[in-house]
N, C-alpha and C positions, 0 to 999 in steps of 0.2 A: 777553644772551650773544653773539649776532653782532655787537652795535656792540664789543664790547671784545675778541672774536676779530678782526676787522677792525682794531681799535687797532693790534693784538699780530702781524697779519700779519710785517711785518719783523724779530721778535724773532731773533736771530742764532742756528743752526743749531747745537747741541749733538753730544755724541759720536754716542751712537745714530743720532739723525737724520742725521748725516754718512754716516755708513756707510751708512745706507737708503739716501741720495740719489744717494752717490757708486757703491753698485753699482745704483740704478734707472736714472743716465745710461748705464752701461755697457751694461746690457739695452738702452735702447734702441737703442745702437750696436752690440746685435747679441753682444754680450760675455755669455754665461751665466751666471750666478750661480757661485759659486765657481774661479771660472778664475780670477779678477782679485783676489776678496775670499775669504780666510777668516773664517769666522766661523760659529758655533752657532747662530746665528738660522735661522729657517726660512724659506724662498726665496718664498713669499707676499709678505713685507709688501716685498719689491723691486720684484711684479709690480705691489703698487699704491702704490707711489712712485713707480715707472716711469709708471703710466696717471695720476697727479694732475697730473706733470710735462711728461705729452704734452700734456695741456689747458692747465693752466696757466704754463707758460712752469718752465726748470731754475733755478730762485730759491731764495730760503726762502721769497719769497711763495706761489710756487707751489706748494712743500710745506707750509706751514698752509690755504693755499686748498684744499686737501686733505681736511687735518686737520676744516676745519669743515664741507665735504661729506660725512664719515663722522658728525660729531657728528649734523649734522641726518637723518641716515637716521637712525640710532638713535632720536632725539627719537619722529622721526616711529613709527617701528616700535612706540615704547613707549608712545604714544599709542593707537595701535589697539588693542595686548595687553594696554594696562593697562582701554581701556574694554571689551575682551569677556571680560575676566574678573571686574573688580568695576564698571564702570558709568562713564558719563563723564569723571564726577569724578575719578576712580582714573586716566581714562586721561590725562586734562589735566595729573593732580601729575605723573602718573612723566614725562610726557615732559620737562616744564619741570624737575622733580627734577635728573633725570640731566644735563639742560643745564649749571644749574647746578653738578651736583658735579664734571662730567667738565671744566669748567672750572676748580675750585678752585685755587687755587696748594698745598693739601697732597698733591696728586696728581701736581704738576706737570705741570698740564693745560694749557699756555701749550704743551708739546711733542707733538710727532707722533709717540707714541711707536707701539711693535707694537699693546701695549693699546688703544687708541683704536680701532684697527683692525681688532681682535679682537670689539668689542663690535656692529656693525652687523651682522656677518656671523651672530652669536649671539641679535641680536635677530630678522632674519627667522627663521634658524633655530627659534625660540620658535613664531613666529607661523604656522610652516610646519607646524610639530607638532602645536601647538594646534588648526590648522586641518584636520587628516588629511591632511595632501598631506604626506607620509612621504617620500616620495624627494626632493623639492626641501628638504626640512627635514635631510638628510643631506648633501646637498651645502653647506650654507649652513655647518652644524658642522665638514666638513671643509674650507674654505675660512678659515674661523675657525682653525681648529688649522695652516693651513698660514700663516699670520700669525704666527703662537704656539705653541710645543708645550703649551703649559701650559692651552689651551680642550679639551686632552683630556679635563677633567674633564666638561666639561659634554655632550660624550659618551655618557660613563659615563649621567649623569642620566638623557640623554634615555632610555638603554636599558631603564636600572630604569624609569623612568615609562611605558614601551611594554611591558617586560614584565608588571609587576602586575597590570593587566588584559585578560582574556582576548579582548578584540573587538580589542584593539590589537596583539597578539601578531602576524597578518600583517604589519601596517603595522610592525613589526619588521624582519621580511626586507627590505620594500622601502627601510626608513632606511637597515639597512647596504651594501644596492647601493647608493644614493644616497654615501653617504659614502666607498664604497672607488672610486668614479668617480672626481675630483678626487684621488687620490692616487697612484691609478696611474699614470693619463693625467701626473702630475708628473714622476712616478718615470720614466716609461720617458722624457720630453725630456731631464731631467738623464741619463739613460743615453744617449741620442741623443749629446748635446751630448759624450761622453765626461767629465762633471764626479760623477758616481754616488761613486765612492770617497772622489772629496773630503767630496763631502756626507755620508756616511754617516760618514766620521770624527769631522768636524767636528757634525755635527749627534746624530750618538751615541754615539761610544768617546770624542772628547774631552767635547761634554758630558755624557755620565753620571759621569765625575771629576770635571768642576768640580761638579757638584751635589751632590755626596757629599763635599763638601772641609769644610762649616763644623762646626762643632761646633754642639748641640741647646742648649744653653746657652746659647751667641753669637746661634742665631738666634730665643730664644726672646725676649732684648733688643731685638735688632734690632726685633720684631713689635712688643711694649710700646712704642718708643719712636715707632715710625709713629703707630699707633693715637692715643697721644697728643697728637698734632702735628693730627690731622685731627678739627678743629673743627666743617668742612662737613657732613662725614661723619656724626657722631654728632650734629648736629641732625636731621638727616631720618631715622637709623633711630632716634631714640627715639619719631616719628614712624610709626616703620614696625612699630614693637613692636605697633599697633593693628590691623595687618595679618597676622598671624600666624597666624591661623585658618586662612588657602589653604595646604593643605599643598602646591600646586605651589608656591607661590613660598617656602615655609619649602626645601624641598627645593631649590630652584633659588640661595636663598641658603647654603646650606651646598656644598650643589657651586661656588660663585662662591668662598669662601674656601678652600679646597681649591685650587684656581685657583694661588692666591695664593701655596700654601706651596713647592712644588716647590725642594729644592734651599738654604730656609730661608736665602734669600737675599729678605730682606722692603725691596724696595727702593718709594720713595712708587708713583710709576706701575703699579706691579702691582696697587695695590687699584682700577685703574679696572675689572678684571675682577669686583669685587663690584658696581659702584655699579647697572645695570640691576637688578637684586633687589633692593637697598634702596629705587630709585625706584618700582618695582612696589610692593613693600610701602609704601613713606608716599602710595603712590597708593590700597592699598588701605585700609590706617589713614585716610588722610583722610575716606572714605566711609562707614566704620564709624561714625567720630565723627560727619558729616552729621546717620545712620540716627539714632543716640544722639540727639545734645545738638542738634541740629541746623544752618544755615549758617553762625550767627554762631560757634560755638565749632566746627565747622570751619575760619571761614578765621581764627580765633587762633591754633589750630594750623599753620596753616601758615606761618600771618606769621612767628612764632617761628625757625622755623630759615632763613627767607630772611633776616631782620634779622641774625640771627647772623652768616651768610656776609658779608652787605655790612658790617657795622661790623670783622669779625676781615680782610680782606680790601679793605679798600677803598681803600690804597696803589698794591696791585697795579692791580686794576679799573682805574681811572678814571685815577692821576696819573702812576705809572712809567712812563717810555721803556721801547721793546722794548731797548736797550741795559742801562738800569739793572735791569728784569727779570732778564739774563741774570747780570750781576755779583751782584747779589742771592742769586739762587737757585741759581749756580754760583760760591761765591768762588773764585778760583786757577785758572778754568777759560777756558783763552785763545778763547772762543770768538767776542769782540767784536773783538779783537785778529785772529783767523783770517781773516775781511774783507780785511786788509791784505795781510796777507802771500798771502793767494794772487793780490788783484791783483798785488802788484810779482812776484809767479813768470811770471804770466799772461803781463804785458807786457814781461820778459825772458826768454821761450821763444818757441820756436816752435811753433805748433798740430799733435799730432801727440808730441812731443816729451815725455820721460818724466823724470818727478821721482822726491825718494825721500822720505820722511817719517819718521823715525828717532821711535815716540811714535807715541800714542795721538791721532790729531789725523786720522781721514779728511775728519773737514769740508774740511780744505785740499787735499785731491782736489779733491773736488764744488766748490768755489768756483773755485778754480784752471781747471776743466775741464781739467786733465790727469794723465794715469795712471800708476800708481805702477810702481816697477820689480821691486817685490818685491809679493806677496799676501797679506803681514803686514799691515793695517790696526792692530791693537790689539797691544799688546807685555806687555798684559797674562797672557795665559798663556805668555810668557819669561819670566818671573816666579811663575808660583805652581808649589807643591809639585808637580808633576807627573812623570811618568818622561821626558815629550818635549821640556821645557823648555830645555834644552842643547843640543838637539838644534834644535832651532829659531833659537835663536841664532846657530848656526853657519850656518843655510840665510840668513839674513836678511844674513849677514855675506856670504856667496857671491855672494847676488843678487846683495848691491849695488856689490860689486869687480867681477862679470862686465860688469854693467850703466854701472856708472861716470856716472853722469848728471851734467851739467852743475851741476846744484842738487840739496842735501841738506838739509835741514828736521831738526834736532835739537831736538827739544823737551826742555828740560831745566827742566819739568813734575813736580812732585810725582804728580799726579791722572794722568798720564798714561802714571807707569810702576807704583804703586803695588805699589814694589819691598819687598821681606821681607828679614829677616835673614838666611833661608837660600836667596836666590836667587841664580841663577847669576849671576857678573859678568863673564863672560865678552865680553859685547858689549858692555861700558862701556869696558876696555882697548880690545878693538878698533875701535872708533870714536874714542877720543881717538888713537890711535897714526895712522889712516886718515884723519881728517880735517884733521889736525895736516899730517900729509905729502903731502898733496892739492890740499887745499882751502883756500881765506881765506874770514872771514867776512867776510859783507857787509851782514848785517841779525842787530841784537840789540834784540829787542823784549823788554821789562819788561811781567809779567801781573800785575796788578793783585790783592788788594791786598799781599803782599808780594815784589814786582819784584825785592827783590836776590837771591831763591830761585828763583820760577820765572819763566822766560825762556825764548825760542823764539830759536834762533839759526838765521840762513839762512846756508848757505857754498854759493860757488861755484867751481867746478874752477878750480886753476892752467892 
């Protein structure tokens, strides 16, 4: 798992991840989370993009050097939890398990996403609980959900599993002081900082509309069609099916898919929030079978879904470039291409100096190291059914006349506007009419694999 996370270290920096990185540079320039970036993410996984990239240098290296500092605490966490609940064996499968799944390419585990980040803080959390220390077991959940809104469920868990039994009932009170610690102490900086409003729109009047936008239908396909795709996955829980008997961990896997549905947006990297419960359970299935049949039909069982993973998956592993990973797994997605262009921005501005990015593309913030003129990073919600949709076009269109920056970045990107029939077009007139009458272009990059559609054009001021 580290030799091919080390492979994959320079694997070129995806949407999400852009956006982490481009507001953790800003944190650490002192920039607070939603002053600079909108967005519905929750202001955690900035704070540890921000701390990967103190250590490790503002790279992509630096943010997978991260990524695989978070894998190995988990590993490690799931190693301890899995041997004090069914025995060494149990704690050797889940750590190595989860290694493996949370690297899988059906998860799209090659990325740093929230989820990744989600799971370490969920695993001490486990281990915190399990062990009676109640209030560091609270902080760890709420440090989780402040990564994710979506590790509220396991919350929940924890509560049911502290209420049921009556000697756990104190250690109740003390989770939830534990837990409301880390979110006040957030809440009142973001008040400090004057960014509270922002965040409270962004993080829950704008998202509780995007999560109530799909139809139960749509996302009921969406889930079927994940499910199917993950290979990894369903060798270690038919594996884990042996495990079942621990009503914590049956319980802790159904709060993990729960995790998952919020919003009915079943995208791959969200079921990294199941995979600790499945490594627990084929850590505890594996021990059963031990008890049973004993080590030899133990470790068949195990072989079986390791061999799965390396034969369904062994392009990726071993022989892909972090480049041909990215085209692979993002076709139409200029993220190998984003490299370029933010050097040629880099080295035609000056440090200090403010661009604009027209498209879903913050990676060319964070690579660029320079700041955008407007707090629009994604132009996807200018785009969907919303009441504020138009409304935001028109602010995007202001910024970037008040602003007038030297350099504009049009990404004319399918994947970047994932424009609808009934969305506004409001800011497609006004940007051809604006940069028509402004600006020349100076850079027309072709995204791979069909370049005469989508395209990233750089213009720079008359």
């Amino acid at each position: 798992m580290i030799a091919v996370r080390v492979r994959l270290l320079d694997i070129p920096l995806e949407r999400d991840e852009g956006e982490y990185a481009y507001a953790g540079q800003l944190l650490l320039q002192g920039v607070p989370p939603y002053a600079a970036v909108y967005s519905m993410k929750a202001p955690g996984i900035y704070g540890a993009y921000a701390a990967a990239m103190a250590v490790a240098g503002e790279t992509p290296r630096g943010v997978h050097l991260g990524l695989l500092a978070a894998n190995l605490v988990s590993m490690f966490g799931l190693f301890i939890l899995g041997r004090r609940i069914a025995g060494p064996l149990a704690g050797a499968v889940a750590g190595a398990a989860y290694g493996l799944m949370a690297l899988s390419a059906s998860v799209l585990g090659f990325a740093a996403h929230a989820t990744q980040f989600v799971v370490p803080f969920v695993v001490l959390g486990l281990l915190f609980l399990t062990g009676s220390r109640f209030v560091l077991a609270g902080v760890c959940f709420a440090l989780a959900c402040l990564m994710k809104q979506h590790a509220a469920t396991f919350v929940v868990f924890a509560i049911v599993w502290l209420a049921v039994d009556r000697w756990r009932r104190l250690g109740l009170i003390r989770f939830l002081s534990g837990f409301a610690s880390p979110i006040v102490i957030v809440w009142l900086a973001l008040a400090v900082c004057g960014v509270f409003p922002r965040y409270w729109f962004w993080n829950v009047t704008y998202a509780f509309r995007y999560a109530t936008s799909v139809p139960l239908a749509e996302g009921l396909g969406s889930l079927g069609a994940h499910l199917a795709a993950m290979w990894t996955l369903a060798g270690f829980a038919v594996l884990a099916c042996f495990g079942v008997k621990h009503r914590f961990l049956a319980g802790l896997l159904a709060a993990s898919f729960v995790a998952v549905v919020p919003g009915l947006y079943f995208r791959s990297h969200y079921f990294v929030q199941m995979l600790p419960a499945v490594a627990l359970l084929a850590g505890a299935g594996a021990a059963a079978i031990e008890i049973r049949l004993g080590k030899a039909a133990a470790t068949v069982a195990l072989a079986l879904p390791v061999a799965l993973f390396v034969g369904v998956e062994a392009p990726y592993l071993f022989r892909a470039s972090p480049d041909e990973v990215s085209h692979h797994f993002y076709p139409g997605g200029p993220f190998v291409e984003s490299a370029a262009i933010a050097n040629y921005l880099a080295s035609h501005t000056e440090p200090g100096e403010r661009i604009a990015v027209l498209g879903s593309e913050p990676q060319i913030y964070f690579l660029s190291g320079r700041r955008g003129v407007t707090a629009y990073v994604y132009m996807y919600g200018l785009m969907e059914p919303q009441p504020h949709a138009l409304e935001m076009q028109h602010e995007v269109a202001a910024e970037v006349e008040a602003a007038a920056p030297r350099f504009i970045v049009w990404s004319n990107v399918r994947s970047s506007w994932l424009r609808e029939r009934s969305s506004p077009t409001f800011i497609f007139a006004w940007a051809q009419d604006f940069l028509s009458d402004r600006y020349d272009k100076v850079q027309d990059v072709p995204i791979p694999p069909d370049g005469e559609v989508d395209r990233i054009e750089i213009f720079r001021k008359k």
